[in-house]
N, C-alpha and C positions, 0 to 999 in steps of 0.2 A: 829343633833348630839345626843340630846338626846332619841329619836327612837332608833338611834343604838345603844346604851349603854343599852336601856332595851330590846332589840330584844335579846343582846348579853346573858342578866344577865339569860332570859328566856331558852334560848337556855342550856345554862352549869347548870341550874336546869334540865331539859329536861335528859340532858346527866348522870348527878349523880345518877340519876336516874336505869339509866343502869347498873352500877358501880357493878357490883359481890365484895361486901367487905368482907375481911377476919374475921375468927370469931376470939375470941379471943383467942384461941387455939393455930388456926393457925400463926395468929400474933406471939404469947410467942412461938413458935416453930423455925418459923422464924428467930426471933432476937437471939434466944439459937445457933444456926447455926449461922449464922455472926459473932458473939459475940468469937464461940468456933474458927472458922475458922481463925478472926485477931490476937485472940493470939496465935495462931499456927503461922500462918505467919509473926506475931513480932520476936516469938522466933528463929523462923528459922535466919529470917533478923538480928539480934541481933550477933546471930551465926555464919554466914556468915561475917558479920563487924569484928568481933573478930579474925574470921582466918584471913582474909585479912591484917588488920591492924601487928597481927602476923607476916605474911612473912613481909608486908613492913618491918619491923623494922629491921629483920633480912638484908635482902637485903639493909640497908640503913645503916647496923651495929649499931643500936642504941641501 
């Protein structure tokens, strides 16, 4: 058991190893995209609630 626990640990060092990581640029670039893109997508979402909710109420005469 313990063999393969450090065969394993060897191995995923081995592999990180490989790992192309982003510099920190790209990273702060990245999350500026995500970041810009969910509150776009809240807004909308947000927007979208508010009409809906709108007709119901009409349709519900409230």
């Amino acid at each position: 058991m313990w063999d393969k626990l450090t065969s394993f640990v060897k191995e995923v060092r081995t592999e990180f190893t490989k790992v192309s990581w982003p510099t920190r640029e790209d990273l702060i670039s990245s999350t500026s995209v995500v970041l810009a893109f969910s509150a776009v997508f809240a807004v909308f979402i947000g927007m979208f609630d508010l009409i809906i909710s709108f007709i119901w109420g009409i349709l519900l005469g409230q």
